[in-house]
C-alpha positions as CSV (number, residue, x, y, z in Angstrom):
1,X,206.7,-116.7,-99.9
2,X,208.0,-116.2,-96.6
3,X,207.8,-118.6,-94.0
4,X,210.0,-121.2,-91.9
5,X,213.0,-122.7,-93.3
6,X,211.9,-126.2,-95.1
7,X,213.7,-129.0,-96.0
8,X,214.9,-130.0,-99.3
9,X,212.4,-132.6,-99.1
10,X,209.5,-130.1,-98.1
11,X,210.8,-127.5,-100.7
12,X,210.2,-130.7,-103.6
13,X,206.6,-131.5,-102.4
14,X,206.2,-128.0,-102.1
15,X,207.0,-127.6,-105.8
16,X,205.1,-129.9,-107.1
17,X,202.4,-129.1,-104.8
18,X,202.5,-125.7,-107.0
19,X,202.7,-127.3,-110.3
20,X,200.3,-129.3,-109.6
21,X,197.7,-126.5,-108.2
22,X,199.2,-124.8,-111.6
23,X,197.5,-127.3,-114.0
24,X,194.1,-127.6,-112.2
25,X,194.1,-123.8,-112.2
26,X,194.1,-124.4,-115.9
27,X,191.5,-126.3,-116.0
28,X,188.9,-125.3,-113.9
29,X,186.0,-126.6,-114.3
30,X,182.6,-125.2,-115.7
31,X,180.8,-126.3,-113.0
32,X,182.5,-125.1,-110.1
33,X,182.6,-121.5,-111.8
34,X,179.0,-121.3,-112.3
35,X,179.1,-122.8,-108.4
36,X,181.3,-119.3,-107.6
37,X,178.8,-117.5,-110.2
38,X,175.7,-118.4,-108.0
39,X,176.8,-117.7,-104.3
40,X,178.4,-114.3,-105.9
41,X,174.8,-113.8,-107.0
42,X,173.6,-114.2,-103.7
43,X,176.3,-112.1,-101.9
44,X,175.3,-109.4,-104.6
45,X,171.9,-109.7,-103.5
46,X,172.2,-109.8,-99.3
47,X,174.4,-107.1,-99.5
48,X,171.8,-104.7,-101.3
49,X,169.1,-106.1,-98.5
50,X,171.6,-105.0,-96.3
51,X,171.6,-101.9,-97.6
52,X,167.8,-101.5,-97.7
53,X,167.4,-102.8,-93.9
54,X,169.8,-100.4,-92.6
55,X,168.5,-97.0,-94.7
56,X,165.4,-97.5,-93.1
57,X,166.7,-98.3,-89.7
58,X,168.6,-95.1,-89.8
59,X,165.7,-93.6,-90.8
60,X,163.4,-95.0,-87.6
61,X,166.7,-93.6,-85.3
62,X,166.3,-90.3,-86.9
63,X,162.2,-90.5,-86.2
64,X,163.1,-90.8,-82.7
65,X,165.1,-87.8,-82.3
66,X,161.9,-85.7,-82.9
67,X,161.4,-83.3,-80.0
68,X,165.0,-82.6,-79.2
69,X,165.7,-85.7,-76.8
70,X,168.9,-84.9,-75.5
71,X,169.8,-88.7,-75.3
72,X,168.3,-89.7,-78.5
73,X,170.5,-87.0,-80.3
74,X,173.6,-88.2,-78.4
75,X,173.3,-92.1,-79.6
76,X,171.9,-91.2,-83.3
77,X,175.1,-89.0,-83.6
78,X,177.3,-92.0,-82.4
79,X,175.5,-94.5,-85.0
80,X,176.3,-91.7,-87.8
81,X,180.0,-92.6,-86.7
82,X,179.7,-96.4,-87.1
83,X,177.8,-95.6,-90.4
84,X,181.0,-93.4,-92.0
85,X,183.5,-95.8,-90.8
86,X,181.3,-98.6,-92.2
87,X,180.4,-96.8,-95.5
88,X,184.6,-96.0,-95.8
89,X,185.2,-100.1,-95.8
90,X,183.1,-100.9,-97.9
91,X,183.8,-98.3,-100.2
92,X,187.7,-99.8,-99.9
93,X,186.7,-103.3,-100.3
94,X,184.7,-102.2,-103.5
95,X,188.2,-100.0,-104.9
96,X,189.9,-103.4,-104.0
97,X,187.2,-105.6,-105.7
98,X,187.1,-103.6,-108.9
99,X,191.5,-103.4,-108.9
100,X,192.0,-106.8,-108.7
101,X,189.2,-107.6,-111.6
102,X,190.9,-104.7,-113.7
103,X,194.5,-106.9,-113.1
104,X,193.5,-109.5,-114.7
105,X,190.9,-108.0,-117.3
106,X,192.8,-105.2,-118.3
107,X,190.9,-101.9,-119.1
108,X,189.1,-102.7,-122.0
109,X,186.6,-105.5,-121.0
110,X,184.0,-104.7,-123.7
111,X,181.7,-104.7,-120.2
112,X,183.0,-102.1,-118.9
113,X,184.7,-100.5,-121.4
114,X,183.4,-97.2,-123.1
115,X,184.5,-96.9,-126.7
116,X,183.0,-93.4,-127.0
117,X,184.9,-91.7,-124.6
118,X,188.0,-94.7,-124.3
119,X,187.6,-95.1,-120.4
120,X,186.4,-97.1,-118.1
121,X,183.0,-96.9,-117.0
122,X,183.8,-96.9,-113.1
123,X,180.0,-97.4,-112.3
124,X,179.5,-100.6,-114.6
125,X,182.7,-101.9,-113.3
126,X,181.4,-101.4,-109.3
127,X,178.4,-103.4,-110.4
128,X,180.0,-106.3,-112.9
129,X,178.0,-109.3,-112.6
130,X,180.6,-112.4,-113.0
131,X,179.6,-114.2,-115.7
132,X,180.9,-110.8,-117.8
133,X,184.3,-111.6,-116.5
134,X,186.4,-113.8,-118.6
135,X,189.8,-114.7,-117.0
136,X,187.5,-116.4,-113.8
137,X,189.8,-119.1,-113.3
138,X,193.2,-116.8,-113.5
139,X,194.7,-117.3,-109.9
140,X,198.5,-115.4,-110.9
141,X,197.7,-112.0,-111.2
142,X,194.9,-112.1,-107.7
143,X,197.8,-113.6,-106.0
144,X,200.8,-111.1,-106.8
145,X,198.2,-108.2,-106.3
146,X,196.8,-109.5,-102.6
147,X,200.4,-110.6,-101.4
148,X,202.6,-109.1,-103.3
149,X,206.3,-110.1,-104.3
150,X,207.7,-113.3,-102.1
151,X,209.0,-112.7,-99.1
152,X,208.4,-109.0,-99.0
153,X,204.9,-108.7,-97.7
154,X,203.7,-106.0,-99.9
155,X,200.4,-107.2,-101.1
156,X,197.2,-105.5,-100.4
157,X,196.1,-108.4,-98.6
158,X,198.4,-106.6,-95.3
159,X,196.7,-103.3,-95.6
160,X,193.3,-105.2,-95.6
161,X,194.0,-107.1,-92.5
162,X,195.2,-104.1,-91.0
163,X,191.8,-102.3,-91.4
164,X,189.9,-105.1,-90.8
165,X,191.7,-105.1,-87.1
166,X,191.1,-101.1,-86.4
167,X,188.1,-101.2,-88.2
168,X,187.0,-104.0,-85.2
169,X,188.6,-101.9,-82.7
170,X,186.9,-98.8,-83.2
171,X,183.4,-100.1,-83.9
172,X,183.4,-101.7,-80.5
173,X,184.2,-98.3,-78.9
174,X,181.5,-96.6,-80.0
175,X,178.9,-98.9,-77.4
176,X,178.6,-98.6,-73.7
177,X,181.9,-100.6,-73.0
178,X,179.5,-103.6,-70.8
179,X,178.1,-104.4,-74.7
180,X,181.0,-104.8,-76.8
181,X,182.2,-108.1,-75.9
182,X,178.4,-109.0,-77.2
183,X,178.9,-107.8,-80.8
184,X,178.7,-109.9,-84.0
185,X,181.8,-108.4,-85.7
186,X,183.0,-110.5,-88.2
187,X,186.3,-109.7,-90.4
188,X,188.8,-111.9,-88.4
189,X,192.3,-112.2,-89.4
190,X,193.9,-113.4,-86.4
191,X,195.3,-116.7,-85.4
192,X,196.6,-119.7,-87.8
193,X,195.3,-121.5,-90.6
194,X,195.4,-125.1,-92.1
195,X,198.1,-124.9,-94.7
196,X,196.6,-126.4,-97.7
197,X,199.5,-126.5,-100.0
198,X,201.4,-127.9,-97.8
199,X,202.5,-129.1,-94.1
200,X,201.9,-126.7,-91.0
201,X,200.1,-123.5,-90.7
202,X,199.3,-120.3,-92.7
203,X,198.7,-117.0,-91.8
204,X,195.1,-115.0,-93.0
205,X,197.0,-113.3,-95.8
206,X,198.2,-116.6,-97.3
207,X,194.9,-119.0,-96.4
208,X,192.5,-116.5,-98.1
209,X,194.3,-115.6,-101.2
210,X,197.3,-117.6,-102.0
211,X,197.3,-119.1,-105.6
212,X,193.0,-118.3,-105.6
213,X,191.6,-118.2,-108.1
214,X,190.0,-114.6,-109.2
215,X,186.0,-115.8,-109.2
216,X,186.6,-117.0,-105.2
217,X,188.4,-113.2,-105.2
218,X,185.3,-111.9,-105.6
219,X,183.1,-113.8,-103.5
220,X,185.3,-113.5,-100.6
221,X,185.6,-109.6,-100.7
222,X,181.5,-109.6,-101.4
223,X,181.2,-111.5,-98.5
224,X,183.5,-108.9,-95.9
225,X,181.3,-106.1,-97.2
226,X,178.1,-108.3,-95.7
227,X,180.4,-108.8,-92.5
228,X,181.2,-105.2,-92.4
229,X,177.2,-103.9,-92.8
230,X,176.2,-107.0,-90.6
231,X,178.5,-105.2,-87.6
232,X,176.9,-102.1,-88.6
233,X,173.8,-103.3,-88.3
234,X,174.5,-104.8,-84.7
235,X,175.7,-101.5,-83.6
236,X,173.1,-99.2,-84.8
237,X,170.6,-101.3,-83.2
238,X,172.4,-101.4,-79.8
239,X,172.6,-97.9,-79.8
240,X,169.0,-97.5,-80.7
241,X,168.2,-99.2,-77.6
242,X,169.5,-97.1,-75.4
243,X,167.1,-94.2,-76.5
244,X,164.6,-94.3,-73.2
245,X,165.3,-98.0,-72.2
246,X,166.2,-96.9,-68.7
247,X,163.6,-94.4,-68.3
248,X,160.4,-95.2,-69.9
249,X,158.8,-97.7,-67.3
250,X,155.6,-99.7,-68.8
251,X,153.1,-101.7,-67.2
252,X,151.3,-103.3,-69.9
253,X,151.4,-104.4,-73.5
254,X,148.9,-105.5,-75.9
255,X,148.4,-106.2,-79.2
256,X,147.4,-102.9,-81.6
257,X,145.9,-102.7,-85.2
258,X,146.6,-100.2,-87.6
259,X,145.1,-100.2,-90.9
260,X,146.9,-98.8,-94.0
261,X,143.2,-97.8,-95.4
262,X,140.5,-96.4,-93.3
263,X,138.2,-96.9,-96.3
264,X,138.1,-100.2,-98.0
265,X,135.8,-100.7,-101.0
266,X,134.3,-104.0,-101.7
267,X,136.7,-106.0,-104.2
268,X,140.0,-104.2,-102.7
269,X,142.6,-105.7,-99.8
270,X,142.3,-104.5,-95.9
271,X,145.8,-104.0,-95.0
272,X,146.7,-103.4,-91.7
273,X,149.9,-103.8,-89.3
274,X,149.5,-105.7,-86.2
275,X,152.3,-104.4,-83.7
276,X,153.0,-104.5,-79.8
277,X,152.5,-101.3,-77.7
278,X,153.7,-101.1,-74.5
279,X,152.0,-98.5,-71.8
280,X,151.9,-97.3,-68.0
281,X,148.0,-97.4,-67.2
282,X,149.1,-94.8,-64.2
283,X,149.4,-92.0,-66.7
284,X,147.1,-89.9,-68.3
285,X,149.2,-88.7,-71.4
286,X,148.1,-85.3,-73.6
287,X,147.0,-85.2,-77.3
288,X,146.8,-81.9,-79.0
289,X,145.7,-82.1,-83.0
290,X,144.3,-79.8,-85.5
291,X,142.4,-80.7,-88.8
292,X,143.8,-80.1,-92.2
293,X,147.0,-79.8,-91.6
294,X,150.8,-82.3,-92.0
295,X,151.9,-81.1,-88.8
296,X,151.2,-79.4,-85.3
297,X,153.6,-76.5,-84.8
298,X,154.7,-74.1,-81.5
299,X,153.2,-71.6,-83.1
300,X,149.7,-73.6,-84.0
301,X,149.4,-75.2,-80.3
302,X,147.3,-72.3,-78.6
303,X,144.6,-73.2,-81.5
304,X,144.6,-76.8,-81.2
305,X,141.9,-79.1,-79.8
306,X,143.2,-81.2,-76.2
307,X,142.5,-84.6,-75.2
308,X,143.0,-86.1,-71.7
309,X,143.5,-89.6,-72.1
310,X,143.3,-92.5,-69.5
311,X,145.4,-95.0,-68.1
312,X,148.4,-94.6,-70.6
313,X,145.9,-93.9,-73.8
314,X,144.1,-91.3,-75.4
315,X,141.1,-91.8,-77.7
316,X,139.9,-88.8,-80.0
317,X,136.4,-88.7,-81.4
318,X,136.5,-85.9,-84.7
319,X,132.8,-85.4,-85.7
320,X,131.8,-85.3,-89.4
321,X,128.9,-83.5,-89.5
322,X,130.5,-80.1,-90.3
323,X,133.6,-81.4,-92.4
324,X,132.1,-82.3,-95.6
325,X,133.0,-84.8,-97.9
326,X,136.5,-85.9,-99.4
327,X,140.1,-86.7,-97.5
328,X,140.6,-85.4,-93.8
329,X,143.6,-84.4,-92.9
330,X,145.0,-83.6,-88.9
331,X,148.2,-83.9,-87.5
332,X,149.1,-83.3,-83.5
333,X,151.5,-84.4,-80.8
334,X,151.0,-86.3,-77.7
335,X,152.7,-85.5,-74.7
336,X,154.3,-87.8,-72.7
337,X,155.5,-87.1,-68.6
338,X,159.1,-87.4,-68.7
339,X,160.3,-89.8,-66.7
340,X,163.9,-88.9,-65.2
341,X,162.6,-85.5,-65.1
342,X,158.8,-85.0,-63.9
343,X,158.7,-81.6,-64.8
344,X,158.9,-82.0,-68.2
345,X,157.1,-83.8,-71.1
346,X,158.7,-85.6,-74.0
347,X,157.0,-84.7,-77.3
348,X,156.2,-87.2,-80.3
349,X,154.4,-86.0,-83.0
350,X,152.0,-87.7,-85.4
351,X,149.6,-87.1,-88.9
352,X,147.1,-89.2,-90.1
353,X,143.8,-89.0,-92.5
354,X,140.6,-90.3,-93.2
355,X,138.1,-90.3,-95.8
356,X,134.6,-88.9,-95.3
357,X,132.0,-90.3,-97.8
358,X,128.4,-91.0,-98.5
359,X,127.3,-95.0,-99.4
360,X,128.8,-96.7,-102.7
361,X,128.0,-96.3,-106.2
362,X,124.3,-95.7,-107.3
363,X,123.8,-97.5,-110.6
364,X,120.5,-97.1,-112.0
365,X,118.6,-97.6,-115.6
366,X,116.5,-93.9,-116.3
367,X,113.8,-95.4,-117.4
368,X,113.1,-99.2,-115.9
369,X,115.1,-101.7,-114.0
370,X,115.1,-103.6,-116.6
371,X,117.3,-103.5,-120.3
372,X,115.4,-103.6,-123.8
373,X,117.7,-106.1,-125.8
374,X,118.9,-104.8,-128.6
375,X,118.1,-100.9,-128.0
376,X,120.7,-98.7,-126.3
377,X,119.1,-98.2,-122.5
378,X,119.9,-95.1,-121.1
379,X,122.2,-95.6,-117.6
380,X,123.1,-93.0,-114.8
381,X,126.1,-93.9,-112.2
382,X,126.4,-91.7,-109.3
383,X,129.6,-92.3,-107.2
384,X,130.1,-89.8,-103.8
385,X,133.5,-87.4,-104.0
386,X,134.0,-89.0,-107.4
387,X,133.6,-86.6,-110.5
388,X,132.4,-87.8,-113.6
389,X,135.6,-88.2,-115.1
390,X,136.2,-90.8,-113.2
391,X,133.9,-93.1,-113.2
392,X,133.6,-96.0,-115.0
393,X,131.1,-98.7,-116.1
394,X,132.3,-101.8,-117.1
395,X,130.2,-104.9,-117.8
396,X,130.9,-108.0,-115.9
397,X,129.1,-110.6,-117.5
398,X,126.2,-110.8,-120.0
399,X,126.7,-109.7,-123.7
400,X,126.5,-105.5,-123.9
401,X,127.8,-102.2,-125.7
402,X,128.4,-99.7,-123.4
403,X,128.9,-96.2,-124.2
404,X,128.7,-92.8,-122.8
405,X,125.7,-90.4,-123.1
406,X,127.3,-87.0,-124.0
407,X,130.9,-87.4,-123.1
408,X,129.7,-87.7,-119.5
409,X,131.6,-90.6,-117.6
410,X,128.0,-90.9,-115.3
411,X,125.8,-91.2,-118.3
412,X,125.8,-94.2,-120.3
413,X,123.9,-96.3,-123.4
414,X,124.0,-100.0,-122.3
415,X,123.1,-102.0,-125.4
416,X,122.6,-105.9,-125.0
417,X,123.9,-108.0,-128.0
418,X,124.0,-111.5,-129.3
419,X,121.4,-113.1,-126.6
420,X,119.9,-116.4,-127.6
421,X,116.6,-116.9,-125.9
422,X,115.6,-120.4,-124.7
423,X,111.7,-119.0,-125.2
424,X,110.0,-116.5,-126.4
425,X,110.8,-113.7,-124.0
426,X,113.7,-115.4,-121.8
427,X,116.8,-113.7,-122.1
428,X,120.5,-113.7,-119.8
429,X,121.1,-111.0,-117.8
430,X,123.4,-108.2,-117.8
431,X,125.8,-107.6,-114.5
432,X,127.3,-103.9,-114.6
433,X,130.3,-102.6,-112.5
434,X,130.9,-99.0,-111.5
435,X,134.4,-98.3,-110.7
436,X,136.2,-94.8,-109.6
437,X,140.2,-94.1,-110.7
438,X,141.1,-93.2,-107.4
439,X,145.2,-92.3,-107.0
440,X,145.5,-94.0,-110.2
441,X,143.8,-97.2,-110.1
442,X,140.5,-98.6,-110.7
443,X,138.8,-99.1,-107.4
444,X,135.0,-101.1,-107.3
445,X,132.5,-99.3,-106.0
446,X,129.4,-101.6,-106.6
447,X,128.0,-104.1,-108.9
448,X,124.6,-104.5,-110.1
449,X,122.0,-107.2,-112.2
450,X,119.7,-105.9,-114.9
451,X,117.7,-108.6,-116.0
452,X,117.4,-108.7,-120.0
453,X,114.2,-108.6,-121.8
454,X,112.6,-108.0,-125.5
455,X,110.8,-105.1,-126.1
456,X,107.2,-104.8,-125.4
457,X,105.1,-106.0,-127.9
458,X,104.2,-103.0,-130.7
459,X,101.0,-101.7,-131.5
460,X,99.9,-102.7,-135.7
461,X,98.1,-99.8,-137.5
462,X,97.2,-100.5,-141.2
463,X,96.8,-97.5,-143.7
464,X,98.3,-95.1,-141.4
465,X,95.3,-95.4,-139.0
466,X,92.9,-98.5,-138.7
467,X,93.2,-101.1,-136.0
468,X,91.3,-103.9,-134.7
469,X,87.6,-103.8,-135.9
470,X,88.1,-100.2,-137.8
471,X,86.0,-99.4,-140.6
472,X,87.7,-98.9,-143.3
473,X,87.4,-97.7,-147.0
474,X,88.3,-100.5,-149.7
475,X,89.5,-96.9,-152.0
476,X,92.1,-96.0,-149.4
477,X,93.5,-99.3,-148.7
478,X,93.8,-100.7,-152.1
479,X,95.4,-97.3,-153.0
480,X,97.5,-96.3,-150.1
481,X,100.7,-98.0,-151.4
482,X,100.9,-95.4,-153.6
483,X,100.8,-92.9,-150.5
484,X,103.1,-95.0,-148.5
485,X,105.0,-98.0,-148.9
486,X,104.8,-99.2,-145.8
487,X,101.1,-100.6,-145.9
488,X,101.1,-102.6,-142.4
489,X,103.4,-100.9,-139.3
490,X,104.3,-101.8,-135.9
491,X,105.5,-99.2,-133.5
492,X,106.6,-98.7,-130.1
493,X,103.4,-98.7,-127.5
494,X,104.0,-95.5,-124.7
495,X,107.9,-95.6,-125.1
496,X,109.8,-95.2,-122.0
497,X,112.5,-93.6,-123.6
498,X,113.5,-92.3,-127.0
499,X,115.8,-93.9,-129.2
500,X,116.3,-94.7,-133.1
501,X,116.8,-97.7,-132.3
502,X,113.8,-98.5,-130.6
503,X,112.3,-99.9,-134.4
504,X,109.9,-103.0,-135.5
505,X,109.3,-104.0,-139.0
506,X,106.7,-106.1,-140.2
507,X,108.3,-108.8,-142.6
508,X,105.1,-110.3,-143.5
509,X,101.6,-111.0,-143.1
510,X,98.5,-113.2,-144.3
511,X,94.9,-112.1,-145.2
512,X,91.9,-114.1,-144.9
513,X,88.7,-113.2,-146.5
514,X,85.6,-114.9,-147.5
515,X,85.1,-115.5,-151.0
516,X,81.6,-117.7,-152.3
517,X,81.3,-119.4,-148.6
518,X,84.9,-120.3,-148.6
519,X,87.8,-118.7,-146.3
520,X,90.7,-117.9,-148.6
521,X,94.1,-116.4,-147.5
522,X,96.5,-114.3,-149.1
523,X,100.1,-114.2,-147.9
524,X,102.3,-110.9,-148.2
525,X,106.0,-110.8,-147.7
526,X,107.5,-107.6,-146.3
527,X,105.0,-104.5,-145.2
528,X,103.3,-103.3,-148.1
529,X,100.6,-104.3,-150.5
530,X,100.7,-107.1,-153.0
531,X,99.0,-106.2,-156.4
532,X,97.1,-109.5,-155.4
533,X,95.7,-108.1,-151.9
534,X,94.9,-105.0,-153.9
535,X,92.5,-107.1,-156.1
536,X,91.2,-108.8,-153.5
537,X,90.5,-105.3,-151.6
538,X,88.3,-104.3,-154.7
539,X,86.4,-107.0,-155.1
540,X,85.0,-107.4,-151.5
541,X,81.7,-106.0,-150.7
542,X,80.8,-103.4,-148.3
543,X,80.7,-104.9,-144.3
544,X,82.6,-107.6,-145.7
545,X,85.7,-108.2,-143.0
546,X,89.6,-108.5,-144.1
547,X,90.9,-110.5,-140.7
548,X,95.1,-109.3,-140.9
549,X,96.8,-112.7,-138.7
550,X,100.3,-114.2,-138.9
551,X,102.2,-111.1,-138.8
552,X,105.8,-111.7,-138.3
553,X,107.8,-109.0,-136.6
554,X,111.3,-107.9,-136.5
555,X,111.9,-106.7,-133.3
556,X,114.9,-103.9,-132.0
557,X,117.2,-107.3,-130.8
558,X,117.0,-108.6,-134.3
559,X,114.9,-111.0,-133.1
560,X,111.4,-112.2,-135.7
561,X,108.3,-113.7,-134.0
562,X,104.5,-113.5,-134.4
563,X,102.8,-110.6,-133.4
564,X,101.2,-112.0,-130.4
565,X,98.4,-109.0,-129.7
566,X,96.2,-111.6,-132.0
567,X,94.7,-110.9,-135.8
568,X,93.5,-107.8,-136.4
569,X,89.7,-107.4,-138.2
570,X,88.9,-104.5,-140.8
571,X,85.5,-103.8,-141.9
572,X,84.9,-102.9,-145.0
573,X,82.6,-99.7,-146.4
């Protein structure tokens, strides 16, 4: 390497100063790559913030040169400069990143490397992570390419430093000349530097990339591309600040709220941003704005509705009467006195919406407030601006199948299941939630409790007809199985609904009757007649009374108890 003429003495501890470096190369440790790994990780990830920060900073410098402003034009133009020279570095230090990793790799680093088409894949190689790379701890080939043959400066580590330097020079032009001393540039090559293979001083060339090792190759080019968008950065917002900052003059600033919903259901987040605007209270800006459309155009102005507003701020009142329901749309432009030129008014336009709609979801049982356990209950959900397709009923606690009525998402069956009552007529309630798919999500729109009951007690005909104190024939009851079966019935007392599930079953019964003086009872399982209660029938006497007690019921939950409407007395004729 080139440098000052050493002494035979330097030259040997020079030497060995290399051999030595030579055999730690060989050995680097694990640890201290996985150390260059993890701080390459995070130079991988700033830089993309980086990119992200300064996309959508460009992006707010475009927004400002809305309305033709003469100066904002002039300034975005000039940051368009700083971002092409910036963009061309980086896009060099990338080239130089993936050249140096190819040196030592070779071409066919199975990363990298398409078999298919026997290339190399030039977009997996701009993005290898480092752990891919196997020759980490080579140092010879990253040394010859950055510096080149001894003594003959031909590395690429010259042409580097030499557009860092104009790369510094000309970023700094492109500010008002009072602000470029202020800058946070970065990329410096100039001056001296510690020697640290031997004695004396080195210049940047040899400090940075003298006998390094190709992981620290790679972090240190990673981190000039941070440098380079970090003085990007720096610039763009300088010039960004010279859009209106010696014209606009403001008297007051206070805090502002803007919410990212103008509806929020009950469940969902408020989101808002809270931001600092600054105003002159002397002026009496100009709002223009028309509903139902993105944005307010020359040729749309003579239609538009004006606001005046008041010391520096204009509030609009849209009435909702004659809109209808659903997503409002309007978009205008405020108008702003120029300040170097009076005559005139700067123009910034804006768009916004809002949401007209009635009160939440109406969730309501069709027939009673109440559920029937066991029995599908009929279920209507009305939601405003919501179609039926969209609405859903979920349950949120209790035990319950829901289903829809018809293929109608307003219309459901809400069946309670599995409740375990503590008494006789005790059971959990149900909690129901109606939710809309609005832009693709489930949105709440209102809970509700049903309370959870068993079905009314049924009214008990025997033989088709008789009930409590009914005469009837001893012939007809003793030979109505043969007719029907079901002997003893139970059915629903003035349904409020229809349903085939709304079913009880007697499951059995008792019978007393007087026989000689003495109260005997006959005990029938299931509904129908026993050959013995058939007997009995025929043998009884006219006005003599059958008293029908102790009949157990299967109700529509599943659930059996005693009939509790009391025993039921048939007179004999």
């Amino acid at each position: 390497m080139a440098g000052a003429k050493e002494t035979p003495r330097q030259k040997m501890i020079g030497m060995m100063y290399l051999v030595l470096t030579a055999m730690l190369a060989l050995n680097v440790s694990k640890e201290l790559l996985n150390a260059f790994i993890s701080v390459n990780e995070s130079m991988v990830t700033t830089n993309k913030n980086f990119d992200t920060k300064l996309n959508d900073t460009y992006t707010q410098f475009e927004n400002m040169t809305v309305g033709d402003d003469p100066e904002a034009i002039k300034w975005y133009k000039k940051a368009l400069e700083a971002k092409a020279m910036s963009d061309s570095l980086v896009d060099y230090l990338i080239d130089v990143r993936m050249e140096v990793i190819l040196g030592v790799e070779g071409p066919k680093n199975e990363y990298y490397y398409n078999d298919t088409t026997e290339q190399i894949d030039s977009a997996r190689l701009r993005n290898v992570p480092l752990d891919e790379i196997k020759g980490l701890d080579r140092y010879s080939e990253p040394t010859e390419y950055f510096l080149g043959q001894e003594g003959f400066d031909n590395g690429e580590a010259f042409k580097m430093k030499e557009l860092f330097q104009r790369y510094r020079q000309q970023i700094k032009e492109i500010v008002k000349p009072k602000d470029s001393a202020y800058l946070q540039i970065g990329l410096q090559t100039g001056g001296k530097y510690k020697n640290r293979e031997s004695e004396g001083t080195q210049d940047w060339e040899q400090y940075m990339f003298s006998h390094t090792i190709l992981a620290a190759d790679v972090v240190i080019l990673n981190k000039y591309i941070a440098e380079a968008r970090n003085a990007e950065f720096d610039v763009l917002t300088k010039l960004m600040s010279y859009v209106g900052a010696e014209a606009f003059k403001f008297n007051k600033i206070e805090a502002k709220v803007i919410p990212e919903k103008r509806n929020v259901f009950s469940g969902d987040e408020y989101k808002a941003q809270i931001l600092v605007a600054a105003f002159d209270t002397t002026e009496s800006p100009k709002v223009s704005y028309r509903m139902g459309i993105d944005s307010l155009t020359s040729a749309m102005m003579a239609n538009a509705t004006s606001v005046i507003g008041e010391q520096g701020i204009v509030n609009i009142g849209i009435p909702t009467n004659s809109l209808g329901l659903g997503e409002k749309k309007f978009a205008g432009v405020i108008f702003i006195k120029d300040p170097v030129n009076p005559d005139k008014f700067k123009q910034y336009p804006f768009n916004s919406s809002f949401n007209v709609s009635e009160p939440a979801a109406t969730i309501a049982a069709d027939a009673v407030n109440v559920f029937y356990a066991g029995i599908p209950n009929p279920l209507s959900i009305s939601i405003p601006n919501v179609p039926p397709s969209d609405i859903i009923c979920q349950k949120v606690s209790g035990s319950a199948v829901i289903t829809q009525r018809n293929g109608n998402g307003a219309l459901y069956y809400v069946k309670p299941t599995e409740d375990k009552p503590t008494s006789k007529i005790k059971y959990d309630s149900i909690i129901l939630q109606a939710s809309a798919r609005i832009d693709g999500q489930l949105v709440s729109m209102g809970k509700k409790e049903f309370r959870v009951i068993e079905a009314p007690s049924p009214s008990i005909t025997i033989a088709g007809g008789y009930t409590n104190n009914s005469p009837a024939s001893r012939s007809e009851l003793a030979d109505y199985k043969s007719k029907n079966p079901a002997f003893i019935t139970a059915s629903p007392k003035d349904p409020l609904f229809e349903s085939p599930d709304f079913i009880y079953t007697v499951e059995s019964y008792e019978v007393s009757y007087n026989a000689g003086g003495y109260i005997n009872t006959e005990r029938v399982t299931g509904n129908g007649v026993s050959s013995g209660l058939r007997s009995i029938i025929l043998a009884r006497s006219p006005s003599e009374t059958l008293t029908f007690k102790n009949i157990r019921i299967k109700y529509p939950s599943g659930q059996t108890r005693n009939y509790d409407g009391g025993n039921i007395d048939l007179i004999l004729r």
